[in-house]
One Martini backbone bead per residue (centre of mass of N, CA, C, O) as a GRO file, in nm:
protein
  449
    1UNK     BB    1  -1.927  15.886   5.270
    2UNK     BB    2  -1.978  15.535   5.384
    3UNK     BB    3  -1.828  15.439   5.704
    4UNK     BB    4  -1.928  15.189   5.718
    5UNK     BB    5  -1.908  14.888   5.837
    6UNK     BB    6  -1.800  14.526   5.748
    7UNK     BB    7  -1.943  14.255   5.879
    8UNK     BB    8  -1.701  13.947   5.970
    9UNK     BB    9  -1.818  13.601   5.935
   10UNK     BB   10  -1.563  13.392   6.086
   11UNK     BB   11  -1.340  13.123   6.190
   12UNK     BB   12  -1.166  13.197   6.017
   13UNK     BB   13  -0.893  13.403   6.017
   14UNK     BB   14  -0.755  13.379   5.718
   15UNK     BB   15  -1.037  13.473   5.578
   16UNK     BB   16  -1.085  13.723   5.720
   17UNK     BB   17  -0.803  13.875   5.671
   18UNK     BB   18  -0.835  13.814   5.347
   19UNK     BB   19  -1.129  14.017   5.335
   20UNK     BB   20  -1.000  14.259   5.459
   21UNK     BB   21  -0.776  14.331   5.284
   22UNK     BB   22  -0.951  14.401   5.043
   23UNK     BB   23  -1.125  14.616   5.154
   24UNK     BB   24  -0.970  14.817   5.253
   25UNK     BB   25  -0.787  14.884   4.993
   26UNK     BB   26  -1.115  14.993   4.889
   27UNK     BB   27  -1.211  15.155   5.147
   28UNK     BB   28  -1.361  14.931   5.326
   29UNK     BB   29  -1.470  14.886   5.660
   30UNK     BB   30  -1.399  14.683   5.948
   31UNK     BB   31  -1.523  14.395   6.109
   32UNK     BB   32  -1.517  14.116   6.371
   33UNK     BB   33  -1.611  13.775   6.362
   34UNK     BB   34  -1.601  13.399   6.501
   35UNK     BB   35  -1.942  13.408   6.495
   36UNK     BB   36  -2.270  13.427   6.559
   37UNK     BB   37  -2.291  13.567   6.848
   38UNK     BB   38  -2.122  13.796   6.825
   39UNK     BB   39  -2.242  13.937   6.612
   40UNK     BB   40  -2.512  13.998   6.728
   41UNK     BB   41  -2.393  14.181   6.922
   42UNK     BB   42  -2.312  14.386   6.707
   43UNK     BB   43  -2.560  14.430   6.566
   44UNK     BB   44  -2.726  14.561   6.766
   45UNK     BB   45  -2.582  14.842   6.766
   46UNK     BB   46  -2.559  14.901   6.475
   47UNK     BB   47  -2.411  15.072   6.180
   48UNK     BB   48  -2.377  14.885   5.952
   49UNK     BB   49  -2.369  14.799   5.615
   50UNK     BB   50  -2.285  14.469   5.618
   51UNK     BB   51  -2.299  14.125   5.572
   52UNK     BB   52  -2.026  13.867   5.595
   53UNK     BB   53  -2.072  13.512   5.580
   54UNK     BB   54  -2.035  13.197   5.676
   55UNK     BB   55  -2.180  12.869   5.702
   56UNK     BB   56  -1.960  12.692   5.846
   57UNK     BB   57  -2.024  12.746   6.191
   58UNK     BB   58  -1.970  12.700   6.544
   59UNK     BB   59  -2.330  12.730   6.702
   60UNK     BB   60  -2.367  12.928   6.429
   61UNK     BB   61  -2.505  12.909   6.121
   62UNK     BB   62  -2.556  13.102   5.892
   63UNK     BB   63  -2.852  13.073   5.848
   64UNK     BB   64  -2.903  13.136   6.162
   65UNK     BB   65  -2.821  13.403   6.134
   66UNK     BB   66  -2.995  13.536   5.884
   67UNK     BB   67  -3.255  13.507   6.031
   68UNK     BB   68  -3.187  13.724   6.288
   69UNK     BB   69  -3.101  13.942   6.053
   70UNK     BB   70  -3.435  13.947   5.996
   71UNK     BB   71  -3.522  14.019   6.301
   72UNK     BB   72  -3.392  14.249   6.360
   73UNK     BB   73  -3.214  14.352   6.045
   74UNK     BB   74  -3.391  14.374   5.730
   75UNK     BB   75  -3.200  14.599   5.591
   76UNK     BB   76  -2.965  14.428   5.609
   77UNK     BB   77  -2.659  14.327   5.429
   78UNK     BB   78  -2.686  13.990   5.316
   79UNK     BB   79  -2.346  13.755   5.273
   80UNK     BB   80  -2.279  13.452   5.128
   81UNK     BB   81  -2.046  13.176   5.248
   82UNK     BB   82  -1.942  12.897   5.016
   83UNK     BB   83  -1.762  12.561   4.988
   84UNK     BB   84  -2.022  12.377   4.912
   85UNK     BB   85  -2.221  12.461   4.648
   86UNK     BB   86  -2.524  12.448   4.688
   87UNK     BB   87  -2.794  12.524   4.565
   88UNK     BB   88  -2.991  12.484   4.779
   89UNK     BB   89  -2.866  12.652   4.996
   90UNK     BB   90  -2.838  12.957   4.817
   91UNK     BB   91  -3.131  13.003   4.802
   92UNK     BB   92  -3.221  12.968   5.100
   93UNK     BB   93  -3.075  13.273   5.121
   94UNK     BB   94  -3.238  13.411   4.958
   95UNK     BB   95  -3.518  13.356   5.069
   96UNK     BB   96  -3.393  13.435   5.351
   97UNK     BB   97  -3.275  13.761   5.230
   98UNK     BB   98  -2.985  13.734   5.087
   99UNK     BB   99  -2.832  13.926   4.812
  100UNK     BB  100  -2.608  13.662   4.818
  101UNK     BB  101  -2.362  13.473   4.698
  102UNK     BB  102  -2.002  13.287   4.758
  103UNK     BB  103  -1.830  13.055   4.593
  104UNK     BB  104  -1.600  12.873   4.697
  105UNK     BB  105  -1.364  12.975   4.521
  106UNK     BB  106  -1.313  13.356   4.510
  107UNK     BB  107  -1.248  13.642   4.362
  108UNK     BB  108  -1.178  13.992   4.396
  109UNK     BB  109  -1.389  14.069   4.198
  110UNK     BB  110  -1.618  13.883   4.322
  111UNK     BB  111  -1.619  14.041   4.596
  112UNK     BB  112  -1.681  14.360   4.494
  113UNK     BB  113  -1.914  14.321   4.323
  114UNK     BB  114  -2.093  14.214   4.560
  115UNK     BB  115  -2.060  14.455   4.749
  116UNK     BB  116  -2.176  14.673   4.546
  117UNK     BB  117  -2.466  14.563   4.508
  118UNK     BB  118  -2.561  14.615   4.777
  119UNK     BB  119  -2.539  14.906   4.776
  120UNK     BB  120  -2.758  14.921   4.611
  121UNK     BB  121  -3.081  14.959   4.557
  122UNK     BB  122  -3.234  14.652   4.467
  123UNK     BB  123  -3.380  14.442   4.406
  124UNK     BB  124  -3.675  14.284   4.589
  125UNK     BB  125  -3.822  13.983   4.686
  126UNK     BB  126  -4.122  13.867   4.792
  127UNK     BB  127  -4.165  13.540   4.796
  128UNK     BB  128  -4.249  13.335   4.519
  129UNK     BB  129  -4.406  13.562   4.328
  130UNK     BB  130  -4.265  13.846   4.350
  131UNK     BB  131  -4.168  14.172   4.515
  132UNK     BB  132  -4.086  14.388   4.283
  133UNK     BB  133  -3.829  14.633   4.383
  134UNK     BB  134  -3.732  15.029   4.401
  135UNK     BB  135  -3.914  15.135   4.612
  136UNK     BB  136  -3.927  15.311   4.878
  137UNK     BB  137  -4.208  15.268   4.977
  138UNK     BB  138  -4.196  14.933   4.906
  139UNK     BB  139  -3.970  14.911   5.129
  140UNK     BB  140  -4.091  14.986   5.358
  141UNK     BB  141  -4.323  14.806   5.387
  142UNK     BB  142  -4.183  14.517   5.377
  143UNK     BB  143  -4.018  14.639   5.639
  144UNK     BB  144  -4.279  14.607   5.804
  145UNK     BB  145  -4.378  14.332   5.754
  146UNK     BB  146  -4.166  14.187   5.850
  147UNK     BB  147  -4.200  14.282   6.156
  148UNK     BB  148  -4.539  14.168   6.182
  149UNK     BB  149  -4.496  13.894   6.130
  150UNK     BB  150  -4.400  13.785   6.450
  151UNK     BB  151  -4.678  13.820   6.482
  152UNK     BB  152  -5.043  13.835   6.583
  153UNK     BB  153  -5.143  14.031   6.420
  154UNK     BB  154  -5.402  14.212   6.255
  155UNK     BB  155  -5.409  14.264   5.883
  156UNK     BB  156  -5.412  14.520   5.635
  157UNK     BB  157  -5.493  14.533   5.283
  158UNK     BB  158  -5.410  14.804   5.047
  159UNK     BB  159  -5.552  14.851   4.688
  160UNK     BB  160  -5.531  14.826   4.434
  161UNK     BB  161  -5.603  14.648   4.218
  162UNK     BB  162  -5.291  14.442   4.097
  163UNK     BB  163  -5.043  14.521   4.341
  164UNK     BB  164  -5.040  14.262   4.582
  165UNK     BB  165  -5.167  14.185   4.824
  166UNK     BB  166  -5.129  13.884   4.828
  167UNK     BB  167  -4.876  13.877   4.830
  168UNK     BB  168  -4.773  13.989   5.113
  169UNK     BB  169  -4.922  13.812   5.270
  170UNK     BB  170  -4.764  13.588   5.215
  171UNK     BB  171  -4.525  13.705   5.287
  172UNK     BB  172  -4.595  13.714   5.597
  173UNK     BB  173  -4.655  13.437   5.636
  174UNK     BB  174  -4.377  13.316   5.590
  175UNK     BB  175  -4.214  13.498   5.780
  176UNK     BB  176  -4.351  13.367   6.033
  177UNK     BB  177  -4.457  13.094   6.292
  178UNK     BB  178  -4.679  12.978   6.076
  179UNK     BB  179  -4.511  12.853   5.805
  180UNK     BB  180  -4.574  12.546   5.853
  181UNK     BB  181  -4.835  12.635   5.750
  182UNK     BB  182  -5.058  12.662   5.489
  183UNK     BB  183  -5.249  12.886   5.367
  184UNK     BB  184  -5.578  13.057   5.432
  185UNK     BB  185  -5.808  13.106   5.210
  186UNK     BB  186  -6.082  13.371   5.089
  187UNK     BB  187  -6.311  13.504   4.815
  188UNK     BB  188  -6.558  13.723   4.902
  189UNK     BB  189  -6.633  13.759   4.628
  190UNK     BB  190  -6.672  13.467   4.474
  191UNK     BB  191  -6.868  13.397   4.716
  192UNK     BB  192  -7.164  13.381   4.769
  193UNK     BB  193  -7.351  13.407   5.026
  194UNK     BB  194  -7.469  13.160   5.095
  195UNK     BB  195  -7.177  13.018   5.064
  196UNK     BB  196  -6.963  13.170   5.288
  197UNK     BB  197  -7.037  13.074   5.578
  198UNK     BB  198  -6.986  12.796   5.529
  199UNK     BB  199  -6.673  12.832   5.436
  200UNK     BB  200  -6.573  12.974   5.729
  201UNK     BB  201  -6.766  12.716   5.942
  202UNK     BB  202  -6.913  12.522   5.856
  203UNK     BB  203  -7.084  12.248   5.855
  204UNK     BB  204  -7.284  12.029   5.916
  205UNK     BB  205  -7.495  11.721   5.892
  206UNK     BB  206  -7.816  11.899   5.783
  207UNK     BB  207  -7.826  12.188   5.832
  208UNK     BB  208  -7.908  12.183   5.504
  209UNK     BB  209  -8.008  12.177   5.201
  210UNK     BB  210  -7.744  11.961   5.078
  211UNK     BB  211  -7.605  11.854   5.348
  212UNK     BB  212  -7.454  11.569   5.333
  213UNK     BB  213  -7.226  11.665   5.500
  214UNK     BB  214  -6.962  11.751   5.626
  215UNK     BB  215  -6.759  12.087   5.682
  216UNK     BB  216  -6.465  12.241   5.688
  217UNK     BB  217  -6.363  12.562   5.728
  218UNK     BB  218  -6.129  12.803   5.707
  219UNK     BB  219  -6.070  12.807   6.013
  220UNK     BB  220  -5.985  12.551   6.079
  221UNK     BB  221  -5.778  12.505   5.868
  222UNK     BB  222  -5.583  12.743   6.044
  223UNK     BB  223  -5.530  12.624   6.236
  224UNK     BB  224  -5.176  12.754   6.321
  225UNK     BB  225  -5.237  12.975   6.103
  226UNK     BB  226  -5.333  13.185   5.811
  227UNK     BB  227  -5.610  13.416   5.720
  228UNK     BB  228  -5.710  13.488   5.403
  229UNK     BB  229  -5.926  13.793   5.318
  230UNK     BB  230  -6.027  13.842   5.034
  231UNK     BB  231  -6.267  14.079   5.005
  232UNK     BB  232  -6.397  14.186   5.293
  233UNK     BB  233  -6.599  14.446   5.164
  234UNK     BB  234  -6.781  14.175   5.033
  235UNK     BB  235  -6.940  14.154   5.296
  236UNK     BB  236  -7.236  14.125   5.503
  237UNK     BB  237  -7.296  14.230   5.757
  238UNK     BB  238  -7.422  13.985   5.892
  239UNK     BB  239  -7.152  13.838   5.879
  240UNK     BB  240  -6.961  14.021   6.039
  241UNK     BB  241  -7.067  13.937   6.324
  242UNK     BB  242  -6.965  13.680   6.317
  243UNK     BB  243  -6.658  13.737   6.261
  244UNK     BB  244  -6.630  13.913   6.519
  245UNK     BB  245  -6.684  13.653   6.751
  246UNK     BB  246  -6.471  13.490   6.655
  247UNK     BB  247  -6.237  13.686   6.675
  248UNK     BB  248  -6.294  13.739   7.023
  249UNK     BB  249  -6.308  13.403   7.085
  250UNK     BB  250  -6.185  13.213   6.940
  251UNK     BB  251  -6.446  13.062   6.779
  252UNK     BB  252  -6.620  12.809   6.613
  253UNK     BB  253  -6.907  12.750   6.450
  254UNK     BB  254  -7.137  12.520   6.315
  255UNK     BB  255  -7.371  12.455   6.096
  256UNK     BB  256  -7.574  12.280   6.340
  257UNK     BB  257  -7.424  12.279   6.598
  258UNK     BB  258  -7.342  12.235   6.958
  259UNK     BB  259  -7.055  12.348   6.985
  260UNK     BB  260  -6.739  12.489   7.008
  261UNK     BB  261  -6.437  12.575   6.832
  262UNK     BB  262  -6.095  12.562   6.908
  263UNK     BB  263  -5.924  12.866   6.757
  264UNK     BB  264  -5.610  12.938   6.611
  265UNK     BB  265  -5.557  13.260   6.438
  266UNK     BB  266  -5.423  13.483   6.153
  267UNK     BB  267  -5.546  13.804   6.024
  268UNK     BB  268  -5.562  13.875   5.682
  269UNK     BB  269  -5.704  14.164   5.517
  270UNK     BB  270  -5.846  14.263   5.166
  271UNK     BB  271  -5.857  14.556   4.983
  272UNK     BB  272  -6.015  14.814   4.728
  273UNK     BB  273  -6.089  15.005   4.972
  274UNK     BB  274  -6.220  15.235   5.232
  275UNK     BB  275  -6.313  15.099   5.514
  276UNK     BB  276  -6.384  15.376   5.623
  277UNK     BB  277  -6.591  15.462   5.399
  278UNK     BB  278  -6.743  15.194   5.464
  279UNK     BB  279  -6.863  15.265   5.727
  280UNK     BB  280  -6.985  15.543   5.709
  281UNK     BB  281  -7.155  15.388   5.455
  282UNK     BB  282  -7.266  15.140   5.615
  283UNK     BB  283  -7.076  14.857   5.513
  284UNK     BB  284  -6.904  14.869   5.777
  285UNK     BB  285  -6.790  14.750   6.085
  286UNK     BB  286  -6.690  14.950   6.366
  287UNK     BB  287  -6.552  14.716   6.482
  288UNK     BB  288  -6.433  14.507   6.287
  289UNK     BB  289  -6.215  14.726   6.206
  290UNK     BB  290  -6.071  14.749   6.486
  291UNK     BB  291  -6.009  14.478   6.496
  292UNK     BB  292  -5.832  14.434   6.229
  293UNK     BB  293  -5.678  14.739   6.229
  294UNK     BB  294  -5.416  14.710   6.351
  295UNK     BB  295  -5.234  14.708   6.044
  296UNK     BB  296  -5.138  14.889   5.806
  297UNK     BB  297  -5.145  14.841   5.433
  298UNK     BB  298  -5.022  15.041   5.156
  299UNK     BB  299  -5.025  14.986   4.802
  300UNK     BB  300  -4.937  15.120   4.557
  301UNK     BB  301  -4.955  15.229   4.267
  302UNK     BB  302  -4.827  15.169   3.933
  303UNK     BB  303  -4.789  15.517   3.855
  304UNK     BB  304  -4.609  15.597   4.177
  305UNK     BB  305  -4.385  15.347   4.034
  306UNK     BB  306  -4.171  15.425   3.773
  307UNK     BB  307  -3.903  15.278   3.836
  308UNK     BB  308  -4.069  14.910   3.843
  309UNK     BB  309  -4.122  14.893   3.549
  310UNK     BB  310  -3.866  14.747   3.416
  311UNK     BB  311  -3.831  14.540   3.625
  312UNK     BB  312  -4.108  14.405   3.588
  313UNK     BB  313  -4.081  14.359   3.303
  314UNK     BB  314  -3.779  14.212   3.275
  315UNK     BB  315  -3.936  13.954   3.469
  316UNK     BB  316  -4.155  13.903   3.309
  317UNK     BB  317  -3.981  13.812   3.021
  318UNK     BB  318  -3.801  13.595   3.200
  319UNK     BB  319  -4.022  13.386   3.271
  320UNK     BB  320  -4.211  13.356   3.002
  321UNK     BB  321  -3.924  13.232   2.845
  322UNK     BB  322  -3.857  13.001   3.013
  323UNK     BB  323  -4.146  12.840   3.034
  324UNK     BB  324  -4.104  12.836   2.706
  325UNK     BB  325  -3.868  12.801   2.579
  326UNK     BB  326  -3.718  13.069   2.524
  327UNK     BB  327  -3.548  13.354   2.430
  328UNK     BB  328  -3.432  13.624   2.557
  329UNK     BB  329  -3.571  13.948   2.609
  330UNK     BB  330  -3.579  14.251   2.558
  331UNK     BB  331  -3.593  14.656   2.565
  332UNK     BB  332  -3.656  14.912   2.433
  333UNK     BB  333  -3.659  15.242   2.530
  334UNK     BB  334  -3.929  15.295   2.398
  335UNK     BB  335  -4.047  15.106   2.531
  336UNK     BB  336  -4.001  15.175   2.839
  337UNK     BB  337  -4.133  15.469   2.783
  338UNK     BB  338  -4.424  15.384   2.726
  339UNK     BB  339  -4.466  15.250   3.017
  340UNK     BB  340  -4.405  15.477   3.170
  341UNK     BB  341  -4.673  15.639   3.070
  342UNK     BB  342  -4.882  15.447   3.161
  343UNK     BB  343  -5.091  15.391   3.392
  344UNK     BB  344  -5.253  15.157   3.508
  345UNK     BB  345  -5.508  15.024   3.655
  346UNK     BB  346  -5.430  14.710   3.662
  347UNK     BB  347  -5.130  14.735   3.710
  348UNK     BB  348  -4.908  14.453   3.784
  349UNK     BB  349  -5.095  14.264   3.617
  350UNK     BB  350  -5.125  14.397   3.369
  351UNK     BB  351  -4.827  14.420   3.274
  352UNK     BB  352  -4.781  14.136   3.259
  353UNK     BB  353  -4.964  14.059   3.020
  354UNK     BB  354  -4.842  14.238   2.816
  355UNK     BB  355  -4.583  14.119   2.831
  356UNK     BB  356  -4.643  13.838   2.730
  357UNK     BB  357  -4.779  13.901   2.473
  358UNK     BB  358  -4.478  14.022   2.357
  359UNK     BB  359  -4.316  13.745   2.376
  360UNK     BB  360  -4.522  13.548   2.239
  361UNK     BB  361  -4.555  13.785   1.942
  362UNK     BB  362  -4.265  13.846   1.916
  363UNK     BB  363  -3.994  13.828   1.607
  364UNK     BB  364  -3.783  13.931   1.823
  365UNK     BB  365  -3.550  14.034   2.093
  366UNK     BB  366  -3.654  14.326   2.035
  367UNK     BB  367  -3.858  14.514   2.184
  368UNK     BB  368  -4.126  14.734   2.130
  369UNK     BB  369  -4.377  14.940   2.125
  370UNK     BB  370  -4.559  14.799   1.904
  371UNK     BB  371  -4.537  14.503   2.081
  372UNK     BB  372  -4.710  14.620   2.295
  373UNK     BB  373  -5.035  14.733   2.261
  374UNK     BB  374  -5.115  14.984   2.401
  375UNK     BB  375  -5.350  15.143   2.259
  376UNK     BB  376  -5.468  14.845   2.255
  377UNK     BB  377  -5.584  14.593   2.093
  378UNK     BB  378  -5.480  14.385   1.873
  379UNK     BB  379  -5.572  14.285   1.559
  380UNK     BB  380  -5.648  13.974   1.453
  381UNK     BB  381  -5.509  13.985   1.143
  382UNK     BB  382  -5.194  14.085   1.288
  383UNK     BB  383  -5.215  13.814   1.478
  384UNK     BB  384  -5.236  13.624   1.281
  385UNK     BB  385  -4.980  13.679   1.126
  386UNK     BB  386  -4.799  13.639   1.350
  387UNK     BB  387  -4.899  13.367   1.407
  388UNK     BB  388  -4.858  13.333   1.128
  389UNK     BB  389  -4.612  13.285   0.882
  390UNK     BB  390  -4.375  13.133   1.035
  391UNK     BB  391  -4.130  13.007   1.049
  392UNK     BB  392  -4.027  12.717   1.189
  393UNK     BB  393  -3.976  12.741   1.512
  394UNK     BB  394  -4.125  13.037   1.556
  395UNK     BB  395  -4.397  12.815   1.499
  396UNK     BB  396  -4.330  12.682   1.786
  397UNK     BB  397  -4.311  12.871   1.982
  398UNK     BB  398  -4.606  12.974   1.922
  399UNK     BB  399  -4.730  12.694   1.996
  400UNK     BB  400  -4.642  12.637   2.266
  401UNK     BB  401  -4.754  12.954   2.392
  402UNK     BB  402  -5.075  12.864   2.325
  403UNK     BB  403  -5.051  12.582   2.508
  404UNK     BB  404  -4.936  12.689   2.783
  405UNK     BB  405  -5.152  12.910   2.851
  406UNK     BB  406  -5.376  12.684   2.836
  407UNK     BB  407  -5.235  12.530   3.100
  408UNK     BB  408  -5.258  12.761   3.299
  409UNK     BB  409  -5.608  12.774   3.235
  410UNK     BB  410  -5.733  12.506   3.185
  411UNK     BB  411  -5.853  12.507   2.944
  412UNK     BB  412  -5.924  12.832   2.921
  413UNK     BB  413  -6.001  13.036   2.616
  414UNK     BB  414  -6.044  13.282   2.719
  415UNK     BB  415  -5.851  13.355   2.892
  416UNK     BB  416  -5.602  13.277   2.704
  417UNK     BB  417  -5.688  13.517   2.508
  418UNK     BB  418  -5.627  13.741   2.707
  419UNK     BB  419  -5.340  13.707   2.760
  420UNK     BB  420  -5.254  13.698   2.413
  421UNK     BB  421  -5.427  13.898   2.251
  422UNK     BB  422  -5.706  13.776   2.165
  423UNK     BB  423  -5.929  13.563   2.007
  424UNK     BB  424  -6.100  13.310   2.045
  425UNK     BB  425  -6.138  13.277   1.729
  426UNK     BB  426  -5.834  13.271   1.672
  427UNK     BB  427  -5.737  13.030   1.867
  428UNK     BB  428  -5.951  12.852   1.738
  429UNK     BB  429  -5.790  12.831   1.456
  430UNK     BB  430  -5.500  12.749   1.553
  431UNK     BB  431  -5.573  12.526   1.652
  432UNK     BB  432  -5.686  12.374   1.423
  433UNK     BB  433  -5.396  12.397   1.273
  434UNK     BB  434  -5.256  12.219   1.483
  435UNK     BB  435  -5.482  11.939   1.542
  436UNK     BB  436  -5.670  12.058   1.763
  437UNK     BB  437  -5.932  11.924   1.987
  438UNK     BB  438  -6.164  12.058   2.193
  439UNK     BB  439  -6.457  12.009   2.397
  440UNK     BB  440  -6.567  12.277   2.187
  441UNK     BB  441  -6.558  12.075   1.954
  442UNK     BB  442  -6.515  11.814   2.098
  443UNK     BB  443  -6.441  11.425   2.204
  444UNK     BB  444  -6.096  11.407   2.136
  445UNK     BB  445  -5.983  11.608   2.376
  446UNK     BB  446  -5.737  11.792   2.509
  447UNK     BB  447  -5.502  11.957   2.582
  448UNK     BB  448  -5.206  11.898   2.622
  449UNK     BB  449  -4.964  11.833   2.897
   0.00000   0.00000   0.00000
């Protein structure tokens, strides 16, 4: 049994009272503060099960308690009180960091519902994009990456494709005190050598043919937030060298250029390579490889967090559901054991597209293992009917969803066909039937947004 108390910060006494003794009663532990500064003088000696805490208090207001306990203690379970109810309030609370919310008044079936769920290990959102997880390794991993948020070392981050990569560094960014301004990225695998060194470090008008105005590098933009170098093994040796002197003297130089320029930047760099093993096999510097890695973090494929499947599963099918207005759609159990049997070579990334696929072309509110075409890919004549010959609301609700899929990919009909597991020709007869006409068939105009 868990004997650890759970600290009660109110400046109300008779609040405070009346939510111990209800704990109490139930067998909960408690201590109390009736300020914020208490609080964390208690928080800091540690023991304790979770924190309950009122928003509006004297000297420290809970939003500011909650901040401190996620940077002493990232993972204690910390509940807000607000008899205020402001929706942006409860948000920003759980935004950064708390398990959830009650606002008053709440009856007592509400507040212990609210502490037993805080007691188990709970689905946990890191950032905007969601790194929703179960798994004691990703949870491990999350609260590291909290840790050295508020340092300003650099940081690598590994792992298989679509991991989760990108999400993690921004949410370090988030979580920094560099968090005032947009991180700033770029893609060294997408962008062509002749033009990623202009891309880092920008260069004068005139520096090269081509170059007709000055423009400013990625590191400039940087300045005072955090440079995400995403698939930084894909860097050509010859420019690694330049990358590690910016790193070494905080100076960076444009193309053409003809002094220095001071900069503060704090990076974080991701790759699906061993950065070791490309050292070894001279393809990265290992001078570079010591600048970088001083924080390492690898985040698991998801075929080794098989616990995170459901979860992942059931937030992207509300997620896609909401976004086109459906109907929310569940997993029938089949479907669930499906998923986790699947290896995901894709990882999160696989996962989300299968699970959009199957909530955008299922006539059920119930998903099978059918409707996921784990398999391979469905073939057109089956998706054809699938999304043809729907009575109703049903052939809207499909030509919303691929419409909608249309407009997140900037009418890019190739990606939106990937997306929806359909072939570009199904696609563009869809399109044809339901009287829409874009650029790659006239000039008639874009799909609608």
């Amino acid at each position: 049994m868990d004997t650890r108390p759970i600290l009660l910060v109110d400046d109300d006494l008779e609040m405070r009272r009346a939510i111990q003794e209800t704990l109490n009663r139930k067998g909960f532990p408690t201590e109390e503060a009736s300020d914020g500064r208490q609080a964390l003088e208690r928080i800091s000696k540690g023991g304790l099960r979770m924190v309950i805490s009122d928003v509006r208090m004297p000297a420290m207001d809970g939003l500011t308690l909650l901040r401190e306990v996620r940077r002493q203690a990232p993972s204690l379970p910390f509940l807000l009180i607000t008899a205020f109810g402001t929706v942006r309030e409860a948000v920003q609370a759980v935004k950064e960091g708390a398990v959830d919310y009650l606002l008053k008044p709440f009856s007592v079936e509400e507040l212990l519902e609210k502490v037993r769920s805080a007691q188990s290990p709970a689905p946990q959102a890191a950032g905007s994009e969601g790194l929703i997880t179960r798994d004691n390794r990703m949870l491990e991993i999350l609260e590291m990456a909290r840790s050295v948020a508020s340092s300003d070392v650099n940081v690598v981050i590994t792992g298989e494709s679509g991991t989760g990569k990108e999400l993690l560094a921004r949410f370090i960014h988030a979580a920094s005190p560099r968090s005032r301004l947009p991180l700033v990225s770029v893609n060294c695998a997408s962008i062509p050598d002749t033009l990623l060194e202009s891309e880092l470090f920008g260069h004068e008008k005139g520096a090269f043919t081509g170059a007709s105005q000055r423009r400013i590098g990625k590191f400039e933009m940087a300045d005072q937030s955090t440079l995400l170098l995403d698939e930084i093994a894909e860097m050509r040796v010859s420019l690694q060298a330049k990358l590690l002197r910016v790193l070494q003297e905080k100076e960076v130089e444009r193309l053409g250029g003809e002094r220095p320029i001071r900069v503060d930047f704090r990076v974080i760099a991701t790759t699906n390579r061993d950065l070791a093993q490309e050292v070894l096999a001279g393809r990265f510097r290992e001078d570079l490889y010591y600048r970088l890695n001083v924080v390492l973090l690898e985040l698991p494929p998801l075929r080794e967090r098989k616990g995170d499947i459901p979860v992942l599963a059931e937030h992207f099918a509300a997620e896609v559901a909401r976004r086109l207005g459906m109907p929310p759609k569940k997993f029938h159990e089949d479907a669930i054991r499906a998923l986790k049997e699947k290896p995901w070579k894709g990882n999160v990334r696989e996962l989300k597209n299968v699970v959009e696929r199957a909530v955008v072309l299922s006539r059920s509110l119930v998903l099978t293992e059918d409707d996921l075409f784990l398999s391979g890919q469905p073939a057109a004549a089956a998706l054809a009917g699938r999304l043809g010959g729907v009575a109703g609301g049903l052939r809207s609700m499909q030509k919303e969803a691929i419409l909608a899929t249309l407009r997140d990919t900037g009418g890019n009909r190739t990606e939106a066909a990937r997306r929806l597991g359909i072939s570009v020709r199904t696609l563009r007869n869809k399109l044809r039937e339901y009287g829409i006409r874009g650029p790659a068939d006239s000039s008639q105009g874009e799909v609608p947004s």
